[in-house]
N, CA, C and O atoms as a GROMACS GRO file, in nm:
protein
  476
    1UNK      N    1  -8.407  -7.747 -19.199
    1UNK     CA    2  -8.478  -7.742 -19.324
    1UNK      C    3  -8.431  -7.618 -19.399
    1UNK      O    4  -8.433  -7.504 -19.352
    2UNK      N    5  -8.389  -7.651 -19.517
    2UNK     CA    6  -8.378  -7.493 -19.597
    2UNK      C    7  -8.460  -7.496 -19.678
    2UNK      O    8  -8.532  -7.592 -19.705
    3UNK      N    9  -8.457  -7.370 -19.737
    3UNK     CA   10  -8.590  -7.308 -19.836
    3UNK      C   11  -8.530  -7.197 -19.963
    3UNK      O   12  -8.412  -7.169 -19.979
    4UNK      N   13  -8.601  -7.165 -20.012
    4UNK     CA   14  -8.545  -7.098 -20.143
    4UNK      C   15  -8.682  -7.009 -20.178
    4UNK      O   16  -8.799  -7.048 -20.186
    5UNK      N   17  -8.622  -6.867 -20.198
    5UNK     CA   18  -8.735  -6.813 -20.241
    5UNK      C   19  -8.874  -6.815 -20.344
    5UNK      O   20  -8.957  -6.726 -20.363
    6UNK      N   21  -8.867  -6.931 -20.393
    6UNK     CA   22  -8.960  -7.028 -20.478
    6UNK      C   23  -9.029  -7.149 -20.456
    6UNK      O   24  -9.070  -7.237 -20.532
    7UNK      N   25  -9.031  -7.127 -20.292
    7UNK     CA   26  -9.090  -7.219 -20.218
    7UNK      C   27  -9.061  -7.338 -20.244
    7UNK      O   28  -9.167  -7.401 -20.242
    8UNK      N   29  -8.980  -7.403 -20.267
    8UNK     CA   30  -8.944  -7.518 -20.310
    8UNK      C   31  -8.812  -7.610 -20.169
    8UNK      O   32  -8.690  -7.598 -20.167
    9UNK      N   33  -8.888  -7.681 -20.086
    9UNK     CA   34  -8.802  -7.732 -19.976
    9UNK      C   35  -8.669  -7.755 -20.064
    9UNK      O   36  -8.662  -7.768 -20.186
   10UNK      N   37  -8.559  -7.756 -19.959
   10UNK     CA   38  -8.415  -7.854 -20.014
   10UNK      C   39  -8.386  -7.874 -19.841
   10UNK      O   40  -8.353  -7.791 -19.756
   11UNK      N   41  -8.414  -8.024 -19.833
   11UNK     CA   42  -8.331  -8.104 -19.700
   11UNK      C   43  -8.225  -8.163 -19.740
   11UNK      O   44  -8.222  -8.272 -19.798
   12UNK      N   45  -8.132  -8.094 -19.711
   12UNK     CA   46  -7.960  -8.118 -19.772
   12UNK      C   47  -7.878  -8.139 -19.615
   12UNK      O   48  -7.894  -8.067 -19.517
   13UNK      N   49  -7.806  -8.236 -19.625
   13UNK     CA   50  -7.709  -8.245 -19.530
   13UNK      C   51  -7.580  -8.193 -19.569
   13UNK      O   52  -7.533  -8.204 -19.682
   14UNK      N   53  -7.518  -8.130 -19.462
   14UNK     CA   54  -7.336  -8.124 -19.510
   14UNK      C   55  -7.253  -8.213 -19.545
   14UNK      O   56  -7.137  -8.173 -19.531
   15UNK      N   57  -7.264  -8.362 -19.601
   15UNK     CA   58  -7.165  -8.442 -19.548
   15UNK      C   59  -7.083  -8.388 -19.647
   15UNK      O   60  -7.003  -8.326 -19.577
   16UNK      N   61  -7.050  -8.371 -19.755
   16UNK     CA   62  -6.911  -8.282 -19.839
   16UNK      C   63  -6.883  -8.161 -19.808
   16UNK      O   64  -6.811  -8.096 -19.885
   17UNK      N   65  -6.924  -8.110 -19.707
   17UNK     CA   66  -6.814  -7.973 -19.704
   17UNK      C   67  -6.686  -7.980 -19.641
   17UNK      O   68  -6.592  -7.902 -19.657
   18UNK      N   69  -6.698  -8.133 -19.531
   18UNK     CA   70  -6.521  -8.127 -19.500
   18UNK      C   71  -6.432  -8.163 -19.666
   18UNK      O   72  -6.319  -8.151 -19.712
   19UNK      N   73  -6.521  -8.196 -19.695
   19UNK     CA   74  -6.411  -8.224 -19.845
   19UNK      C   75  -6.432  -8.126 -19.964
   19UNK      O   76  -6.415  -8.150 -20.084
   20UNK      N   77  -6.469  -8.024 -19.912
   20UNK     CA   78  -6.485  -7.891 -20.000
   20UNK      C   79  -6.341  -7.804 -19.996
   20UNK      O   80  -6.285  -7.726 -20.074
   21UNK      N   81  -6.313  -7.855 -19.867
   21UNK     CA   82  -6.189  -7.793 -19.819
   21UNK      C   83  -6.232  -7.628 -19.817
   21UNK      O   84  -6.329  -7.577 -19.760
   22UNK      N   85  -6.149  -7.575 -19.882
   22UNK     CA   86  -6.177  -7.384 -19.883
   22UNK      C   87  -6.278  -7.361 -19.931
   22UNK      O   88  -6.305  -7.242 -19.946
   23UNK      N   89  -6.380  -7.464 -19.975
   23UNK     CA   90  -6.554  -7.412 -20.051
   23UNK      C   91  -6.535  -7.314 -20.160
   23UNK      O   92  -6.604  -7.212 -20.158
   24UNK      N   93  -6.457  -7.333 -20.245
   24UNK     CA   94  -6.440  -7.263 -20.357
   24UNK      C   95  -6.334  -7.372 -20.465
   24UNK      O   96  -6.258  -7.460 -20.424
   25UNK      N   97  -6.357  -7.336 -20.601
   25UNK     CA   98  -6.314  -7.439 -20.683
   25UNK      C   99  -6.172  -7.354 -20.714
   25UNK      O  100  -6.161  -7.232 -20.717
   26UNK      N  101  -6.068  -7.453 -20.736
   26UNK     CA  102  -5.920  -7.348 -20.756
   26UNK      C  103  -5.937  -7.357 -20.919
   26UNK      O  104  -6.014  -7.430 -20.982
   27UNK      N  105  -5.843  -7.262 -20.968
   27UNK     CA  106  -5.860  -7.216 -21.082
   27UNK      C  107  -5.779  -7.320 -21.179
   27UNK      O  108  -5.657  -7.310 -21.171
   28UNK      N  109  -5.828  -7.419 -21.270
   28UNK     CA  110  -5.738  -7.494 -21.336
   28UNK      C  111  -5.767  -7.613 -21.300
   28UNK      O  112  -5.743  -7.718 -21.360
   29UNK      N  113  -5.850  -7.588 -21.145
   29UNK     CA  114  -5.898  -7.799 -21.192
   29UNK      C  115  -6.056  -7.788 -21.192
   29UNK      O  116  -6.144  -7.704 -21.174
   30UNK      N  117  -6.037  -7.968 -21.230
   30UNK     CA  118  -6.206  -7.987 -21.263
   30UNK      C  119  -6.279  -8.053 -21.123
   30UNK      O  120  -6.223  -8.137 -21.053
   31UNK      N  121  -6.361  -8.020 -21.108
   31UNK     CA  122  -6.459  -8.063 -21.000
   31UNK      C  123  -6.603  -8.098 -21.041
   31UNK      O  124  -6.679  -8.023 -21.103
   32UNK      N  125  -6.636  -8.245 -20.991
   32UNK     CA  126  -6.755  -8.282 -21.025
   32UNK      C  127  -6.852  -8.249 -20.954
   32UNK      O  128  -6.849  -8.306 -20.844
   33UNK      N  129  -6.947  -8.175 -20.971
   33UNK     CA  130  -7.067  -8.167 -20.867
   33UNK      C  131  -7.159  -8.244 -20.815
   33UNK      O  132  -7.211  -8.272 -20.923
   34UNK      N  133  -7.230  -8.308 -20.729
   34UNK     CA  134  -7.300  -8.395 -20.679
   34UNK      C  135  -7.410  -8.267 -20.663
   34UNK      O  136  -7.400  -8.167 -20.592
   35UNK      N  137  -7.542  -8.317 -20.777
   35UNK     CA  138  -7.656  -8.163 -20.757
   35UNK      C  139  -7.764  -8.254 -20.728
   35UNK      O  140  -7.777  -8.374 -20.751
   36UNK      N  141  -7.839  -8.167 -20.672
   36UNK     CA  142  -7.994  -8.238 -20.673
   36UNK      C  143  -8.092  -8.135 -20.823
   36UNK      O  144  -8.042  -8.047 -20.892
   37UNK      N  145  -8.212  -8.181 -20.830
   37UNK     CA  146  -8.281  -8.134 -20.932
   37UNK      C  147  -8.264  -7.959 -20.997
   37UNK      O  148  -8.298  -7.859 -20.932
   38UNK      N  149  -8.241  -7.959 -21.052
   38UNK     CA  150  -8.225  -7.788 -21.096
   38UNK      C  151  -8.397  -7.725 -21.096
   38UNK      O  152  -8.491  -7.803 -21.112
   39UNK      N  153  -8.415  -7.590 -21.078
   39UNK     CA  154  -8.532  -7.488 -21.059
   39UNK      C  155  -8.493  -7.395 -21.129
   39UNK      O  156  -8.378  -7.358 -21.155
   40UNK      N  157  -8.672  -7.324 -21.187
   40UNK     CA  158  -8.614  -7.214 -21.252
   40UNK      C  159  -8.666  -7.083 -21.151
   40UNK      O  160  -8.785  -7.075 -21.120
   41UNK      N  161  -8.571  -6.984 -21.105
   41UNK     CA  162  -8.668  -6.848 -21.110
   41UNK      C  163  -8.671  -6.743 -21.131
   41UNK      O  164  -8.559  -6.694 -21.152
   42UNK      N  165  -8.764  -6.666 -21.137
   42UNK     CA  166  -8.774  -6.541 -21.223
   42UNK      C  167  -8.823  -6.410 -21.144
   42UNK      O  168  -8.874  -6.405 -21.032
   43UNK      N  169  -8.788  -6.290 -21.245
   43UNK     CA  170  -8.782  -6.151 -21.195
   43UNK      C  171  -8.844  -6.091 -21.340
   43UNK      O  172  -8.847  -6.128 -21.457
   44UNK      N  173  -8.894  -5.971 -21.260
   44UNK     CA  174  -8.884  -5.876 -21.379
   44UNK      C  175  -8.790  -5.857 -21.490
   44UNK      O  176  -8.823  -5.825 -21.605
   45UNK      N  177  -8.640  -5.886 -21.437
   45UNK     CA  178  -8.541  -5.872 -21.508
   45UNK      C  179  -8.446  -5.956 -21.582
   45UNK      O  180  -8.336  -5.938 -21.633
   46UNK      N  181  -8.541  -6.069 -21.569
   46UNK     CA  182  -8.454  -6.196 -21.587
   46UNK      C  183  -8.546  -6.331 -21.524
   46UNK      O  184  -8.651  -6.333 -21.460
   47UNK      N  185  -8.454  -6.442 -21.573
   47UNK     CA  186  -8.463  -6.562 -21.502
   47UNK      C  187  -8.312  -6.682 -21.473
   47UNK      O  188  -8.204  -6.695 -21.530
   48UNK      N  189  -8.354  -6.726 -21.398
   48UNK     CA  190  -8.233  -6.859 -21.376
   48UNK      C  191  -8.305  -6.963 -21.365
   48UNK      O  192  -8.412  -6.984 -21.309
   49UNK      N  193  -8.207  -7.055 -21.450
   49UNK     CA  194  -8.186  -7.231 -21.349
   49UNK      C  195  -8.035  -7.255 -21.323
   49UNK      O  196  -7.920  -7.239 -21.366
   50UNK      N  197  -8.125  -7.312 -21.207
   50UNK     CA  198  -8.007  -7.312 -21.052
   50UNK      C  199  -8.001  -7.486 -21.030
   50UNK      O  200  -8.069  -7.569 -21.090
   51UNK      N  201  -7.904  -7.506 -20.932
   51UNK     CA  202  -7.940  -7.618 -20.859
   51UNK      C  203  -7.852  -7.594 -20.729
   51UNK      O  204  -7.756  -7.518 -20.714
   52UNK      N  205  -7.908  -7.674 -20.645
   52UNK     CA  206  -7.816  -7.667 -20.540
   52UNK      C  207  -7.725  -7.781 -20.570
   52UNK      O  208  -7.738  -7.869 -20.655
   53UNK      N  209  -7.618  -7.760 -20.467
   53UNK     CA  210  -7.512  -7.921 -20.525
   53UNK      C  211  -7.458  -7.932 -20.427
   53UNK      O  212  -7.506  -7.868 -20.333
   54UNK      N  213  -7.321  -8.028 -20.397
   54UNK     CA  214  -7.244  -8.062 -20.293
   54UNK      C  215  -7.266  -8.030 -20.162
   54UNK      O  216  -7.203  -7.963 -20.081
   55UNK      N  217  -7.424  -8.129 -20.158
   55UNK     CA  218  -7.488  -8.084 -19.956
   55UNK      C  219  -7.547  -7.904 -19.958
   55UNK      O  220  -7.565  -7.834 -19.858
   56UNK      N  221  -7.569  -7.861 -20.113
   56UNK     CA  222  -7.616  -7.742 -20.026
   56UNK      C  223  -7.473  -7.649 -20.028
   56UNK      O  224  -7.469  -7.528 -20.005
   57UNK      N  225  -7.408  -7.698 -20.048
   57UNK     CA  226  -7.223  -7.616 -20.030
   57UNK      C  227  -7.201  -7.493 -20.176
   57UNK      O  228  -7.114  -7.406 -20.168
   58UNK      N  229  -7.285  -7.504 -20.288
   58UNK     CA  230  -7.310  -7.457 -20.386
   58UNK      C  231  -7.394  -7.449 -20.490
   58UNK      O  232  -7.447  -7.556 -20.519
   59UNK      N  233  -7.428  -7.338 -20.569
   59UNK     CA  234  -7.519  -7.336 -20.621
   59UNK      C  235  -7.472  -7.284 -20.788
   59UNK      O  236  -7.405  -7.183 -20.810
   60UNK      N  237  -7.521  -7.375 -20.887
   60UNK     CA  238  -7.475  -7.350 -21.004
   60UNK      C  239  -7.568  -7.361 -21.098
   60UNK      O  240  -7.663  -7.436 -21.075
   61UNK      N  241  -7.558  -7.257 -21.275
   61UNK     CA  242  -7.613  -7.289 -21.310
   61UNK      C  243  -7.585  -7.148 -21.414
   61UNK      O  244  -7.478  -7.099 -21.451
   62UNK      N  245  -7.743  -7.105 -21.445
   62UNK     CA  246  -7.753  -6.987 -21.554
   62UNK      C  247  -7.822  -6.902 -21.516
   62UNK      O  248  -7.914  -6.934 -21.440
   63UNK      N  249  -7.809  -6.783 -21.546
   63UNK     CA  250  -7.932  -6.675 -21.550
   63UNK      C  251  -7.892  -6.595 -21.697
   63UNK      O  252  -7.791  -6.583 -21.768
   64UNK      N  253  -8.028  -6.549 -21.697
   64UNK     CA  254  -8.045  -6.499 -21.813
   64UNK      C  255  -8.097  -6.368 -21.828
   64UNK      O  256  -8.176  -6.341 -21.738
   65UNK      N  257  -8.083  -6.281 -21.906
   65UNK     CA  258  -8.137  -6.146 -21.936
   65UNK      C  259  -8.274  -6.145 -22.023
   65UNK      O  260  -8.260  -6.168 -22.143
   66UNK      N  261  -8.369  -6.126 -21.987
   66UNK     CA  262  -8.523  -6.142 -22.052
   66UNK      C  263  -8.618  -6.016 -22.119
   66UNK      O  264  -8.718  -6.017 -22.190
   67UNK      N  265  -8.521  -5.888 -22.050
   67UNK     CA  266  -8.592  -5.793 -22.111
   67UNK      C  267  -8.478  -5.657 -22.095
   67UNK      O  268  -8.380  -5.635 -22.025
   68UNK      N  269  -8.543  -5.592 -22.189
   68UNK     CA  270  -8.472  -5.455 -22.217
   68UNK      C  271  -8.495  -5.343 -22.125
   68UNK      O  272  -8.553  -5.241 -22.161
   69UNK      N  273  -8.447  -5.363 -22.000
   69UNK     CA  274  -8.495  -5.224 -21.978
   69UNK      C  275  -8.361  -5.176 -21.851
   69UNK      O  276  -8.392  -5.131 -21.741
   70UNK      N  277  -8.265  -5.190 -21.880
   70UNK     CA  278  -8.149  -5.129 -21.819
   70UNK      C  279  -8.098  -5.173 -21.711
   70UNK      O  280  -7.998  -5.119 -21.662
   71UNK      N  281  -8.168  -5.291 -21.648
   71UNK     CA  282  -8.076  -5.359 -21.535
   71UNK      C  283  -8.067  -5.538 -21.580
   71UNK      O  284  -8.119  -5.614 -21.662
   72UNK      N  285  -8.011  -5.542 -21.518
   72UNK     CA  286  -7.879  -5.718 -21.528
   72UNK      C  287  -7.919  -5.779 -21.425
   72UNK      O  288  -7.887  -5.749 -21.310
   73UNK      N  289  -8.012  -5.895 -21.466
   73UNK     CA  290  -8.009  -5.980 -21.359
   73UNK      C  291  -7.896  -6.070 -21.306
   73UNK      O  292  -7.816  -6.122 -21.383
   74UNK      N  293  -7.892  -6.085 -21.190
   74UNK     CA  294  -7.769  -6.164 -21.169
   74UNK      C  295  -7.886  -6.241 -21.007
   74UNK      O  296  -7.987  -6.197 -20.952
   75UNK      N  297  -7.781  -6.400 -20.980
   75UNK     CA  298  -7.868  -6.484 -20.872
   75UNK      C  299  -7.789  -6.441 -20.705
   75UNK      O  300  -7.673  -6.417 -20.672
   76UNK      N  301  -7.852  -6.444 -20.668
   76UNK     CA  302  -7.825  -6.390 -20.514
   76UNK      C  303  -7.843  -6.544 -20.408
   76UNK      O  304  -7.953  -6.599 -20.398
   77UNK      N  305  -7.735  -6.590 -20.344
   77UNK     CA  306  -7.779  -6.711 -20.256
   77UNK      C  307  -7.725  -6.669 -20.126
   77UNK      O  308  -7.619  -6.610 -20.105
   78UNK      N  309  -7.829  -6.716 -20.027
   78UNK     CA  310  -7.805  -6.653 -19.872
   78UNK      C  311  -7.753  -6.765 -19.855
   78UNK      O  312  -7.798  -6.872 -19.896
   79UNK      N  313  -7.615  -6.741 -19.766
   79UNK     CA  314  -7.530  -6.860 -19.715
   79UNK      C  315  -7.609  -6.895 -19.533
   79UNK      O  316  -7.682  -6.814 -19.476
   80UNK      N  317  -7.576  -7.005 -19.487
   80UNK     CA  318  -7.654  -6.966 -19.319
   80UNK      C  319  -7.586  -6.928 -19.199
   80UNK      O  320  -7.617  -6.980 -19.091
   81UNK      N  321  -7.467  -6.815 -19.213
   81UNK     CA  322  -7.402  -6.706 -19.141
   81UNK      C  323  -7.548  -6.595 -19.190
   81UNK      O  324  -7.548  -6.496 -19.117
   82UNK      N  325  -7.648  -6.593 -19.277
   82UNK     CA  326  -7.636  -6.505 -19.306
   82UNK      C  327  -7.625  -6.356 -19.399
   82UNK      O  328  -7.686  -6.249 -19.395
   83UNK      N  329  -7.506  -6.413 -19.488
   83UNK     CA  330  -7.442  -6.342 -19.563
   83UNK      C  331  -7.445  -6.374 -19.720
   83UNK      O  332  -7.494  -6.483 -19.749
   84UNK      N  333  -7.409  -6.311 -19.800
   84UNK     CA  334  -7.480  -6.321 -19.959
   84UNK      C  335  -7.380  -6.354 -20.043
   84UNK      O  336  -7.278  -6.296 -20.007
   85UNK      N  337  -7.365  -6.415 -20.132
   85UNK     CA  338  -7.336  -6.455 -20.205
   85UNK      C  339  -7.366  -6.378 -20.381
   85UNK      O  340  -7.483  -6.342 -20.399
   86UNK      N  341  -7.293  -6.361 -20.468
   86UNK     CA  342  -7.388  -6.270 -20.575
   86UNK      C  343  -7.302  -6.358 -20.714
   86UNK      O  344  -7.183  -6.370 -20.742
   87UNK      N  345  -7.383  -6.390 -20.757
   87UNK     CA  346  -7.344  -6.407 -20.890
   87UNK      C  347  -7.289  -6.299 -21.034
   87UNK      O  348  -7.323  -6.183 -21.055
   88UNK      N  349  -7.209  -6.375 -21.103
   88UNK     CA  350  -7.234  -6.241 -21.275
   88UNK      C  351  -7.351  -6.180 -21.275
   88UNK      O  352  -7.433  -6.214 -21.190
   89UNK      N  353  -7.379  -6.087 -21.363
   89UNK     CA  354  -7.514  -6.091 -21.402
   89UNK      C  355  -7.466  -6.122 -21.532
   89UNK      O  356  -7.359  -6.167 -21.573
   90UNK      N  357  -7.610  -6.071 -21.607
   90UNK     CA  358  -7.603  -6.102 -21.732
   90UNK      C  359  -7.661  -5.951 -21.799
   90UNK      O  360  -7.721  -5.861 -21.740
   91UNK      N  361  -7.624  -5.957 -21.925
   91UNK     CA  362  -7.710  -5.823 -21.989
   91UNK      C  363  -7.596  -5.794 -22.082
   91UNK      O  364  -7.476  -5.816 -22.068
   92UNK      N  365  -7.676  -5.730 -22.204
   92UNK     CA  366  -7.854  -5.676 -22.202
   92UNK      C  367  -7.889  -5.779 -22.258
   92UNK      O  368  -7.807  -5.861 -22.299
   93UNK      N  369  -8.032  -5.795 -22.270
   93UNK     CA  370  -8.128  -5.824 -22.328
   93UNK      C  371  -8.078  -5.972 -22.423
   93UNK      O  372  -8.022  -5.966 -22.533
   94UNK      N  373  -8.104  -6.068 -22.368
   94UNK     CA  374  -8.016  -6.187 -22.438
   94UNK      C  375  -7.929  -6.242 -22.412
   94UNK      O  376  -7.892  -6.326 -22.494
   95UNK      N  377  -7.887  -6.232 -22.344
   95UNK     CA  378  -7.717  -6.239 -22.250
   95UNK      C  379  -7.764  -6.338 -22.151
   95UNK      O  380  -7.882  -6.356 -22.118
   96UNK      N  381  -7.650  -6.407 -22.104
   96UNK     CA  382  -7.653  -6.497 -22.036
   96UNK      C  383  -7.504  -6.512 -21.938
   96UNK      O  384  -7.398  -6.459 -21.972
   97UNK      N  385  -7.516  -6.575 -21.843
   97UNK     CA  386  -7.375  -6.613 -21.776
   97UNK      C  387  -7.409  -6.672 -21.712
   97UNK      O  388  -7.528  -6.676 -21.683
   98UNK      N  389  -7.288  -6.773 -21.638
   98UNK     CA  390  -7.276  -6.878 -21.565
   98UNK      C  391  -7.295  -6.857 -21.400
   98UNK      O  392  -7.268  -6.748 -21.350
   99UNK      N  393  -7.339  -6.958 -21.329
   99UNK     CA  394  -7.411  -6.926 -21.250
   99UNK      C  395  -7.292  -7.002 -21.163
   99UNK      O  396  -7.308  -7.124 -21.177
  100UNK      N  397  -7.181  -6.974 -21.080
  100UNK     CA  398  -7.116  -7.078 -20.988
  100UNK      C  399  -7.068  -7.029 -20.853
  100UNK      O  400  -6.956  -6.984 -20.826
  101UNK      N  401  -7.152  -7.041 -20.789
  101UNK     CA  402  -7.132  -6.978 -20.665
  101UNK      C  403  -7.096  -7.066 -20.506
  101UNK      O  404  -7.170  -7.148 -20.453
  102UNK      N  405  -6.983  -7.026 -20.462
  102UNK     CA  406  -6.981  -7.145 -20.324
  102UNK      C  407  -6.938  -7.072 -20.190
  102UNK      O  408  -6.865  -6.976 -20.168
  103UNK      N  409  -7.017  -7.163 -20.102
  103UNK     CA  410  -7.028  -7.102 -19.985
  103UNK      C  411  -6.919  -7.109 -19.912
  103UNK      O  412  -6.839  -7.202 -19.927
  104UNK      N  413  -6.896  -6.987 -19.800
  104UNK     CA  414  -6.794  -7.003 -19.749
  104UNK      C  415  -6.736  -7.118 -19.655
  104UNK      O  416  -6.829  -7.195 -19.636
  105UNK      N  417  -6.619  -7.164 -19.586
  105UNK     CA  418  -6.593  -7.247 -19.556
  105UNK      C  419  -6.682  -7.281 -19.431
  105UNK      O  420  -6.724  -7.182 -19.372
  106UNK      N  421  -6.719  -7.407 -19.378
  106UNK     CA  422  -6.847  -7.435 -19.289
  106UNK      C  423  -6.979  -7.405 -19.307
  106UNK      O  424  -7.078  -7.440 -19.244
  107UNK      N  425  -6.964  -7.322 -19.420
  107UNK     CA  426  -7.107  -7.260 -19.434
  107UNK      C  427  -7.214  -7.352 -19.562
  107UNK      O  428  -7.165  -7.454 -19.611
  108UNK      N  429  -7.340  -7.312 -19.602
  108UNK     CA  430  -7.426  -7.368 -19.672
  108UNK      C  431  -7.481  -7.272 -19.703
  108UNK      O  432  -7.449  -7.163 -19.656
  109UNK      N  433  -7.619  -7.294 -19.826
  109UNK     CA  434  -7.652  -7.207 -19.856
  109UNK      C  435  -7.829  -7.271 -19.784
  109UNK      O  436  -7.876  -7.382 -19.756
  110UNK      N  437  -7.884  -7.112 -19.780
  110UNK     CA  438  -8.030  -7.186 -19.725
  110UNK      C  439  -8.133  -7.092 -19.803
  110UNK      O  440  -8.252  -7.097 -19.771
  111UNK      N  441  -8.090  -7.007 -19.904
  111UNK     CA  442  -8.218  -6.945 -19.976
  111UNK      C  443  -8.124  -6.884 -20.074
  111UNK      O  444  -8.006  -6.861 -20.045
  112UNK      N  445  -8.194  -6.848 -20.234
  112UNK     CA  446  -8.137  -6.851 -20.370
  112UNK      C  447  -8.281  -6.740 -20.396
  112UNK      O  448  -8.399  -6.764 -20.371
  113UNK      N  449  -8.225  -6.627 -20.450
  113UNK     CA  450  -8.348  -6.538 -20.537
  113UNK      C  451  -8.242  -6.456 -20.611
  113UNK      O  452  -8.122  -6.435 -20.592
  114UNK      N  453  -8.345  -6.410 -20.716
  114UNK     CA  454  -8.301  -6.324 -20.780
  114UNK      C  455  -8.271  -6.142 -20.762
  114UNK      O  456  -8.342  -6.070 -20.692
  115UNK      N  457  -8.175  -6.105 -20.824
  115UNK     CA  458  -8.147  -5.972 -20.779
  115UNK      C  459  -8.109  -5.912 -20.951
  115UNK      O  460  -8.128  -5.969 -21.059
  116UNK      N  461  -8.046  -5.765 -20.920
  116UNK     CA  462  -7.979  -5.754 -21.018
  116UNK      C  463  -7.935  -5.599 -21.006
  116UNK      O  464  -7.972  -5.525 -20.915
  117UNK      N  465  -7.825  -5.548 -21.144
  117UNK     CA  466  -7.788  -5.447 -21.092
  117UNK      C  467  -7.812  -5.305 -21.205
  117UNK      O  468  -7.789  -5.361 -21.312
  118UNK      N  469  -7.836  -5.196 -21.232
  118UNK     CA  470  -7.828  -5.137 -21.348
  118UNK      C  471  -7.679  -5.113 -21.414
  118UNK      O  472  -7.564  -5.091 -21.377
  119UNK      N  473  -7.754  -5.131 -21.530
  119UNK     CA  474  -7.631  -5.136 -21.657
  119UNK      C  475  -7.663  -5.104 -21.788
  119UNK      O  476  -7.577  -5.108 -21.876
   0.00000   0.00000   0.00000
């Protein structure tokens, strides 16, 4: 079972990560995502909508900058080695960036929150 810091279950199977190959998109082609429902969540410093996609293999989407006060939200997804994953941020105040993050090879993601950095 995975989970996401917004309490929101995701029961995702792997079956596309053997066909993720290196779990990262190469630069110059297009890749279609297979997502389940997108979520929004939020921080002091910001908010995103996310979705998970391809089994759980990635997580895409937006975050956004919501207030003025000197740090950049950016989305943080725990892969299940473990290990973190970090998105752009965004900033200041209005700013936005793209949210495309993929897990390493064999790996998935099993929890998505927000973080961010000063700027």
């Amino acid at each position: 079972m995975l989970r996401r810091t917004s309490s929101v279950i995701l029961g995702a199977s792997i079956l596309l990560a053997s066909a993720l190959g290196t779990g990262t998109a190469l630069a110059g082609t297009t890749r279609t995502a297979s997502c389940g429902g997108s979520f929004t969540i939020f921080s002091n410093e910001g908010m995103a909508s996310v979705q998970y996609c391809d089994g759980g293999t990635s997580v895409i989407g937006t975050v956004y900058d919501t207030a003025a006060d000197g740090r950049c939200p950016r989305v943080e997804a725990k892969q299940s080695n473990g290990s973190w994953r970090t998105s752009d941020w965004a900033g200041p105040k209005g700013d936005s960036s793209p949210v495309n993050l993929y897990a390493s090879p064999g790996l998935y993601f099993v929890d998505v929150k927000m973080g961010y950095i000063s700027c």
